[in-house]
C-alpha positions in Angstrom: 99.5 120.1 105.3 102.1 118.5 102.8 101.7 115.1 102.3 103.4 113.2 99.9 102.1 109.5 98.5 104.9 107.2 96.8 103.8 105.1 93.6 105.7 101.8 92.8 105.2 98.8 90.0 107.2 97.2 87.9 108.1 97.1 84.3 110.1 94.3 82.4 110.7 94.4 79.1 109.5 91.0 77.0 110.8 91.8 73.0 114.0 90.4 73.5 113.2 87.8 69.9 117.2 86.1 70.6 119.5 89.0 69.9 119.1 90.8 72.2 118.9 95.0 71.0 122.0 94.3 68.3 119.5 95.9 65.8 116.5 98.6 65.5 114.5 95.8 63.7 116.0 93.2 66.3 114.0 93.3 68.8 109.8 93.6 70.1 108.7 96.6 71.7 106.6 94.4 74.7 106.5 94.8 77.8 104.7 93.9 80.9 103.8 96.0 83.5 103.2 94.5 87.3 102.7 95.2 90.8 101.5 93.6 93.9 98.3 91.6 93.7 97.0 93.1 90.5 96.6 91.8 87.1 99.2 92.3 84.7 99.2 95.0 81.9 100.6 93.7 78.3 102.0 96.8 76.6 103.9 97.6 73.5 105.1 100.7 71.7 102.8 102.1 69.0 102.6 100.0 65.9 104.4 103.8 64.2 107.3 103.2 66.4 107.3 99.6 65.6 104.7 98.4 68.4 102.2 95.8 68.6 98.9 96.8 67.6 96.9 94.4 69.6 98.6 96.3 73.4 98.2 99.7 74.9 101.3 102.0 74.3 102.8 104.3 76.7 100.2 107.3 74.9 97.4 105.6 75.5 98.3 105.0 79.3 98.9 109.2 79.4 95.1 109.4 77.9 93.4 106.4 80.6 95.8 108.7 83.3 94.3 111.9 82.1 90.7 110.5 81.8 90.6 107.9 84.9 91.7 111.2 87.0 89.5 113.1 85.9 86.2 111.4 86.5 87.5 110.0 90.0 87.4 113.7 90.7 84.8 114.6 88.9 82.4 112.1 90.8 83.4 113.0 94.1 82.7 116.8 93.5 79.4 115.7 92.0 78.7 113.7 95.5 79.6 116.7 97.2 77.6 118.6 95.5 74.5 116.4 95.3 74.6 115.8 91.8 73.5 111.8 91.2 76.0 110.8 88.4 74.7 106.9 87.4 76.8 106.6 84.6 80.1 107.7 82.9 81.8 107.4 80.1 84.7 109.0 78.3 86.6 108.4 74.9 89.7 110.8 75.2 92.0 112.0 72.2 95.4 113.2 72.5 97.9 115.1 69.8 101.2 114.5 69.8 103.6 115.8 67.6 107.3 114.2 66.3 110.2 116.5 66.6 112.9 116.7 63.9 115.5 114.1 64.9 113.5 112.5 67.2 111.3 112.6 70.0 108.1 114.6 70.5 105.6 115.7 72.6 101.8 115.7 73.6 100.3 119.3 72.2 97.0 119.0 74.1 94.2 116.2 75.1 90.4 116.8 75.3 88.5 114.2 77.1 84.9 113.6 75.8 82.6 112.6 79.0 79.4 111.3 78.6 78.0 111.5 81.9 74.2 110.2 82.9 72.7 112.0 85.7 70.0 110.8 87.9 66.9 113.6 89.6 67.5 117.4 89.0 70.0 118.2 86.3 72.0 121.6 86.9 73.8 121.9 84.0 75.9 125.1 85.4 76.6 123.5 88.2 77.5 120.0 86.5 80.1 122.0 84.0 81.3 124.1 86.4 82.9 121.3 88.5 84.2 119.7 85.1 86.6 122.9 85.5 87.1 122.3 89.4 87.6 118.3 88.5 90.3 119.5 86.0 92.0 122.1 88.4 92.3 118.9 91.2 93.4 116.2 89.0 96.7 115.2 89.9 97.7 113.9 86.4 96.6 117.2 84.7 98.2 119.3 87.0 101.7 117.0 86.0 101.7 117.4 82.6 102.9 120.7 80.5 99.9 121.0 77.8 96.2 121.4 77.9 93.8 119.0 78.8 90.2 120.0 77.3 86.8 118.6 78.5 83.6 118.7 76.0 81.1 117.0 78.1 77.8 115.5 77.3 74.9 115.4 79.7 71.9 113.0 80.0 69.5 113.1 82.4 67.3 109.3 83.9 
């Protein structure tokens, strides 16, 4: 079975300040991201690249990818499984490093879930489809570093 999904939205950029890109300081980083019948995302770049510090930047969206993906997977192996999950949270970091001359790229992300389970707690079996969660995750399995998981466990 191949199957292939298509992903579509749409980006317009909203720092043209009058002059259009005649300048590195002549122009904002914001933009807007949109797509059919959903709210719309106000981004910029990061406030080290000249970036708004009040928006989410393109590296943060990579970590909410990473994360989001993740726990959607995560939970449905846990339902599978029997495992109650009641709550989740996570508060993943990411290293990226600047090349000479420009540009860069992510060296690794760990995510840090903090997941509250309901009944019987089976810790081997909790972590062990962390590692099947990360295997699955179609964001992980796109990008060309690590992604870590150091999970936290409490039990209602």
């Amino acid at each position: 079975m191949n199957r292939e999904h298509k992903y579509t939205l749409s980006v317009k950029w909203t720092g043209n300040e009058g002059e259009g890109t005649t300048g590195y300081t002549a122009y904002g980083r914001e933009y807007t991201i949109f797509g059919d019948e959903k709210p719309e995302i106000l981004g910029s770049a990061d406030p080290a690249f000249r970036g708004e510090q009040t928006k989410y930047n393109p590296e943060e969206f990579l970590l909410a990818s990473l994360s989001t993906c993740h726990m959607l997977w995560y939970l449905h192996l846990c339902a599978d499984a029997g495992i109650i999950v009641v709550g989740y949270e996570d508060k993943p970091t990411g290293i990226m490093a600047e090349k000479e001359g420009g540009g860069g790229c992510f060296k690794e992300v760990t995510l840090y879930p903090e997941i509250t389970i309901s009944g019987s707690f089976m810790e081997a079996k909790a972590i062990e489809l962390h590692n099947k969660a990360n295997k699955f995750c179609f964001i992980a399995n796109s990008v060309n570093f690590p992604v870590w998981h150091r999970p936290v466990f409490r039990v209602m």
